[in-house]
C-alpha atoms as one frame of an Amber mdcrd trajectory, in Angstrom:
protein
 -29.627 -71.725-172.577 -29.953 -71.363-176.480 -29.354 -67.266-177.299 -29.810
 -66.272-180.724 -27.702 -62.815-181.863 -29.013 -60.756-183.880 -26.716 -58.640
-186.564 -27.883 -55.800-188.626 -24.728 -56.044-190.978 -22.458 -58.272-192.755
 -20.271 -60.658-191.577 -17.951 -60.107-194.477 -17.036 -56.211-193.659 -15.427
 -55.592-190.329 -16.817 -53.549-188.376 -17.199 -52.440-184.071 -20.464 -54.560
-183.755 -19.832 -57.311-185.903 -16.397 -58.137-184.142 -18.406 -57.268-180.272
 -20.973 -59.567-181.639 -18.432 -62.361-182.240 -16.553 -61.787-179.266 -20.273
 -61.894-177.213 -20.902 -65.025-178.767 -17.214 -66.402-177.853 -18.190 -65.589
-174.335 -21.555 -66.534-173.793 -20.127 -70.145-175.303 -17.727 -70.480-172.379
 -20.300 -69.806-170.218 -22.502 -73.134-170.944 -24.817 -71.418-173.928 -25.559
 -72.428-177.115 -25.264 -69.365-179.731 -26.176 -68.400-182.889 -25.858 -65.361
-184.843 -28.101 -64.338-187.752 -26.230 -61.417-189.639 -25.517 -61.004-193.225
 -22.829 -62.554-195.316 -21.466 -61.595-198.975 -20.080 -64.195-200.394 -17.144
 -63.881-203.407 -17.363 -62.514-206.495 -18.445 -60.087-209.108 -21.951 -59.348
-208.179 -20.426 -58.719-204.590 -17.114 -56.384-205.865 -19.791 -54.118-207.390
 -21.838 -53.325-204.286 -19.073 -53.328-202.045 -15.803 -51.702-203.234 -14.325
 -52.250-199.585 -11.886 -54.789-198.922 -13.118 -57.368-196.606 -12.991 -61.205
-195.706 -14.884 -63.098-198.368 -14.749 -66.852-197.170 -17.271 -69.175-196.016
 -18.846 -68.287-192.601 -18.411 -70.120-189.373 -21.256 -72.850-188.760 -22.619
 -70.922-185.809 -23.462 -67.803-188.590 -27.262 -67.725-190.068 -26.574 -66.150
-193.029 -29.966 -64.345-194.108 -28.592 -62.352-197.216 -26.450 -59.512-199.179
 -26.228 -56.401-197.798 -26.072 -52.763-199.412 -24.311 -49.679-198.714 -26.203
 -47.056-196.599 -25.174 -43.680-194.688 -25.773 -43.381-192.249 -24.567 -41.616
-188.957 -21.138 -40.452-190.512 -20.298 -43.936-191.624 -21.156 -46.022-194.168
 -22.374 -49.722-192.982 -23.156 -52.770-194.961 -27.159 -52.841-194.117 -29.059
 -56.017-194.999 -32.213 -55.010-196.949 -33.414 -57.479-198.765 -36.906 -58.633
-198.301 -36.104 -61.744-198.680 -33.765 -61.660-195.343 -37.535 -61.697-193.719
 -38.828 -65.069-194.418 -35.311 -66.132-193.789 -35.114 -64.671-190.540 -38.737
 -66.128-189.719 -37.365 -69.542-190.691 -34.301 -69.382-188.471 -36.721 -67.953
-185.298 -38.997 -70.910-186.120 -36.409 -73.445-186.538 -33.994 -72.517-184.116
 -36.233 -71.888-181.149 -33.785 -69.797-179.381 -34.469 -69.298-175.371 -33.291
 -65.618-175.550 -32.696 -63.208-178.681 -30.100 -60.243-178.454 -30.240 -57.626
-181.335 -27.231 -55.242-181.901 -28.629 -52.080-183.040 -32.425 -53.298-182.668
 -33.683 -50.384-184.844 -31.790 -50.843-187.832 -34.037 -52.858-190.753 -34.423
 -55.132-192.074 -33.054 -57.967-189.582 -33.638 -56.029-186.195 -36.979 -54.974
-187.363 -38.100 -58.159-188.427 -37.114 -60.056-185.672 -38.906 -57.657-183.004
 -42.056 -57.729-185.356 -41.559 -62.045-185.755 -40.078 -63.334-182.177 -41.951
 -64.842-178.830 -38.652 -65.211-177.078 -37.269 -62.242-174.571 -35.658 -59.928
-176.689 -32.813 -57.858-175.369 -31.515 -54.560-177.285 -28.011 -53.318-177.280
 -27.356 -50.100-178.533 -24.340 -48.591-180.083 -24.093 -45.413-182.153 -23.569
 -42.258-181.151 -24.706 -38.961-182.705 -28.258 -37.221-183.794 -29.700 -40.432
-185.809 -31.252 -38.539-188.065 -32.037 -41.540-189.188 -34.701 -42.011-187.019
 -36.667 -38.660-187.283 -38.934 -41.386-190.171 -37.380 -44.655-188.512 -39.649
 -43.730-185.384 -42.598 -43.443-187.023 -42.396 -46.308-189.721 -41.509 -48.705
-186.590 -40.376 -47.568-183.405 -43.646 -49.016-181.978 -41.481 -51.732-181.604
 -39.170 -50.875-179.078 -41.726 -51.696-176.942 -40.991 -55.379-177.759 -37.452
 -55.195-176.322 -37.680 -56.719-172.743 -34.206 -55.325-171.629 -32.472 -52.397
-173.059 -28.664 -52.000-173.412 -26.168 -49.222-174.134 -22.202 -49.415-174.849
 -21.474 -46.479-173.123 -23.111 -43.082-171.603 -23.281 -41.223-174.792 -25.022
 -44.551-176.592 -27.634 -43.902-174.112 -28.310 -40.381-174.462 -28.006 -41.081
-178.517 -30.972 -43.920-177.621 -32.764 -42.178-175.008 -33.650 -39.189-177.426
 -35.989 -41.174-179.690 -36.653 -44.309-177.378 -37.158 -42.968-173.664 -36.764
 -45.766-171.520 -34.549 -47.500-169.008 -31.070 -48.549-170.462 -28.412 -50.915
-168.552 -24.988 -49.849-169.369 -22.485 -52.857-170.563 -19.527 -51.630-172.234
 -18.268 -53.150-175.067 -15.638 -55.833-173.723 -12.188 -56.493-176.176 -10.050
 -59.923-176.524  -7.287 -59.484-173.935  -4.209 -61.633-175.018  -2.535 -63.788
-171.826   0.352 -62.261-172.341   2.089 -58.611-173.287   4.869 -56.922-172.489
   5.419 -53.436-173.420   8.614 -53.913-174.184  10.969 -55.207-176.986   8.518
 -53.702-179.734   9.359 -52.789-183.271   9.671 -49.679-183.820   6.142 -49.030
-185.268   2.469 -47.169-185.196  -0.972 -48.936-186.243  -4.103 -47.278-187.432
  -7.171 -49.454-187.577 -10.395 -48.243-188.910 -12.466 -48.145-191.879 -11.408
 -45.641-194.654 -14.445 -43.129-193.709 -13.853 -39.259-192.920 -14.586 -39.670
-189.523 -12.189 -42.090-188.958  -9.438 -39.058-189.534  -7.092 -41.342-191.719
  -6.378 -38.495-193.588  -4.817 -36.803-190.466  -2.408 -39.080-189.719  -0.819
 -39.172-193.460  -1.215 -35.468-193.684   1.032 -35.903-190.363   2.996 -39.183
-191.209   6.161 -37.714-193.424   6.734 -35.261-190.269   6.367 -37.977-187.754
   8.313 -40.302-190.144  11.233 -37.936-189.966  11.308 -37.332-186.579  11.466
 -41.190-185.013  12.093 -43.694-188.483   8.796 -45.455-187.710   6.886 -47.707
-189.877   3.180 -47.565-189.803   0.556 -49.953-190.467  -2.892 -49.383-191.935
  -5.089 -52.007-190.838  -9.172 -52.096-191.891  -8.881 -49.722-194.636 -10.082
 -50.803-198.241  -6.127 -50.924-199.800  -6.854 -49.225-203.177  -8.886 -46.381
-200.919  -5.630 -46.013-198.927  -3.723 -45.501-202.067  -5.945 -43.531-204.007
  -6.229 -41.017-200.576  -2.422 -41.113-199.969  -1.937 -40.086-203.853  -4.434
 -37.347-203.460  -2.507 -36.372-200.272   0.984 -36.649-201.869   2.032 -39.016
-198.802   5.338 -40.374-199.568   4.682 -44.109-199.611   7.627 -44.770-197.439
   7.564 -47.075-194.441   3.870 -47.463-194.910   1.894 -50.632-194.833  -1.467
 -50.801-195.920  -2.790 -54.725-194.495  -6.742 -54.187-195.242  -9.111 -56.334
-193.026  -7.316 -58.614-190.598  -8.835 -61.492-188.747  -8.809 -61.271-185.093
  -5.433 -62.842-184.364  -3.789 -61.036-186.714  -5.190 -57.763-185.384  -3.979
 -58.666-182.195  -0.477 -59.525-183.376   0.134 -56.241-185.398  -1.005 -54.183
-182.227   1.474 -56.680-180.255   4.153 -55.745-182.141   3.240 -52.206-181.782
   4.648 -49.222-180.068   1.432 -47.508-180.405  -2.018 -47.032-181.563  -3.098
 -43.922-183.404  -6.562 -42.419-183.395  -6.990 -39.437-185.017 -10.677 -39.214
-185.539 -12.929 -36.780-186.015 -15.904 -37.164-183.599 -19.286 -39.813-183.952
 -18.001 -42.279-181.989 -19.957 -43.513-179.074 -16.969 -46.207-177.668 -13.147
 -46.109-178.307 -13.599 -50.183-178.838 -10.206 -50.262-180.833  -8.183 -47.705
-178.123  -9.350 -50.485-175.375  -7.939 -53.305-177.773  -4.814 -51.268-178.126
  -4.863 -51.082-174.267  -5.353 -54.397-173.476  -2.071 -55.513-175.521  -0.323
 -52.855-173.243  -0.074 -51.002-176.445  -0.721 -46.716-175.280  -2.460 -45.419
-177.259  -2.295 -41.144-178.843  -5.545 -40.570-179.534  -7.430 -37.087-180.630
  -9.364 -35.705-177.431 -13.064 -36.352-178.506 -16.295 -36.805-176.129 -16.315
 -41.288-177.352 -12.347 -41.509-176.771 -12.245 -39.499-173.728 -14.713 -41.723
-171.949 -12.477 -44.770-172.109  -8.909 -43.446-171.575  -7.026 -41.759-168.595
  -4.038 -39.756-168.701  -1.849 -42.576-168.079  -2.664 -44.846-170.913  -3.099
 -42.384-173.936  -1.757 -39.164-175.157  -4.731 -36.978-176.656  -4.334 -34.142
-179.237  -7.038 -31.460-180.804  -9.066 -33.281-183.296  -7.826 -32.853-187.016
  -4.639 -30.791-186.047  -1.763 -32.502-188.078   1.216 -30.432-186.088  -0.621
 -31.531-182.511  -0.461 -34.968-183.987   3.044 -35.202-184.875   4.115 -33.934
-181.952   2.413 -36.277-179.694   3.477 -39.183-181.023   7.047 -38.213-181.944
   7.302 -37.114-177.913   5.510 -40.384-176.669   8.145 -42.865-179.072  10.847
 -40.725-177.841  10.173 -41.329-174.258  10.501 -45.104-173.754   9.968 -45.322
-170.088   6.814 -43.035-170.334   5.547 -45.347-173.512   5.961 -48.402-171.427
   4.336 -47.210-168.415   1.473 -46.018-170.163   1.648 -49.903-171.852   1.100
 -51.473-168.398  -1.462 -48.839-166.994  -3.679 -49.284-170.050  -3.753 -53.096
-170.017  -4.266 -53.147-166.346  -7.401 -50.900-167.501  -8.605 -53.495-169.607
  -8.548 -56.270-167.663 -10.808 -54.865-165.217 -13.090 -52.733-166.803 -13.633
 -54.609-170.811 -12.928 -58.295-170.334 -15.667 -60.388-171.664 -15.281 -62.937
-168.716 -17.064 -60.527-166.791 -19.332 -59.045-169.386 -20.300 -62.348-170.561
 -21.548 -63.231-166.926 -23.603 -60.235-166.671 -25.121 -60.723-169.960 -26.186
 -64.402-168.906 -27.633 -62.993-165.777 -29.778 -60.331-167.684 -30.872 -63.768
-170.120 -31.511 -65.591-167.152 -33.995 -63.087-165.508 -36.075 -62.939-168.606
 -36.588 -66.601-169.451 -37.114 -67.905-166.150
């Protein structure tokens, strides 16, 4: 079976549905399909450093990656994704459905323009529609009636998680199959012998509560000699934030984007994950990849977070309170029995809820249905 994915944003900024949409395609490969994803790419340079101040990987794409153009900065939802736009993206996209010929298309976000829209408006294969994002989607109060005719097109609808649904539901009312986002699971963690060290991994946006945890950091610094690591964040956005913050720059790291196997190493070598943010999110994707390393996680207690963890595998603290933050983490790194419980009850969470083994072979049972 030949499945084409379909990716609203650009492969060069990381981001929750570009890495699920690599990790899909990793899957359905070891399942006997043939994949492709058309997404956006940005490649090097000047041009590219002016529309993007983010940090992210600039190289050549993988072969299996139909790049169909630049993207653009847009808000939207609380965040701030890198949106392809460019009308030319359409007659590439028309090209690649042409030439391609794919048995199945998948679209991640199938409302966002200009490659989701394009593709329901150009394809003859079944279409299936995951959606992600959580929230109002204001968005969509014009989105709807510029294009949501289109829905219609979608063959099988999709959500992440309960809350993706009701997010969906509001503007598209419909039926919607819920497959959760699944995470790489390493073969092998302990929770044990770790350094002595936190990780934060997100993009440097308000929601994402960065400024929390370094409003937070010099007391939790104090109290157990940790290091932390910064991973995802634009580096110069970190700085400029910490200065504004007067964050002592001690026993910081701030690591930018990191491939997937780096990712998984810093969050290896990890005592825990911290999640401090604010609220909009519809699936606590990184908490799960923090679980899955048997890495606990102390996470603020919002409606996306609290869907995916359990009492045993996280610590949760109000939203935005810096003292509440502290605390929990200083308590959980001081309790190394407690931390290394938590380590094994999370991963044993991930295995059998979020492993794409599983997720994989339910997705290939939803393609089969429609293209027989």
């Amino acid at each position: 079976m030949k499945v084409g994915i379909v990716v609203p944003y650009s492969w060069s900024f990381w981001g929750g549905v570009v890495e699920h949409a690599e990790l899909q395609a990793d899957a359905l490969r070891r399942l006997g399909c043939e994949v492709k994803t058309i997404m956006g790419n940005d490649p090097p340079g000047q041009f590219t450093r002016v529309l993007h101040p983010r940090h992210g990987r600039h190289g050549t794409p993988p072969a299996d990656v139909i790049a169909i153009g630049r993207s653009v900065i847009v808000p939207a939802n609380g965040t701030l994704p890198n949106i392809i736009l460019s009308p030319r993206s359409v007659f590439r996209i028309k090209d690649a459905l042409r030439r391609e010929r794919f048995d199945v298309v998948h679209l991640h976000e199938p409302m966002t323009p200009t490659p989701c829209i394009a593709t329901l408006a150009l394809c003859t294969a079944p279409m299936v529609g995951t959606f992600h994002a959580n929230g109002d989607l204001g968005w969509m109060h014009f989105g709807k009636r510029l294009w949501g005719f289109l829905a219609e097109r979608l063959d099988q609808r999709i959500a992440v998680s309960e809350r993706a649904r009701a997010s969906a539901e509001r503007w598209l009312p419909g039926d919607y199959e819920i497959v959760p986002n699944g995470v790489l699971i390493p073969p092998r963690a302990e929770p044990s012998g770790r350094e002595n060290r936190l990780v934060f991994a997100g993009r440097h946006e308000a929601r994402k509560g960065l400024h929390v945890l370094l409003q937070a950091w010099p007391e939790i610094r104090e109290r157990t000699g940790a290091t932390l690591s910064i991973c995802g964040a634009d580096p110069l956005a970190v700085r400029l934030l910490m200065t504004r913050l007067r964050t002592p720059e001690e026993g910081i790291e701030v690591l930018g984007f990191l491939h997937q196997d780096d990712f998984t190493q810093q969050l290896l070598r990890a005592k825990a994950l911290i999640a401090p943010s604010l609220g909009g999110e519809s699936f606590g994707i990184v908490l799960i990849r923090a679980m899955a390393c048997a890495t606990p996680v102390v996470a603020s207690d919002i409606p996306g977070y609290r869907d995916v963890v359990t009492s045993v595998t996280a610590v949760s603290f109000p939203p935005g309170d810096v003292h509440a933050l502290s605390a929990a983490a200083a308590d959980l790194l001081a309790d190394e029995p407690r931390r290394q419980g938590m380590g094994l009850a999370g991963r044993e969470l991930a295995q059998g809820r979020y492993s794409w083994p599983a997720i994989g072979t339910r997705l290939v049972e939803i393609y089969g249905s429609l293209a027989a």
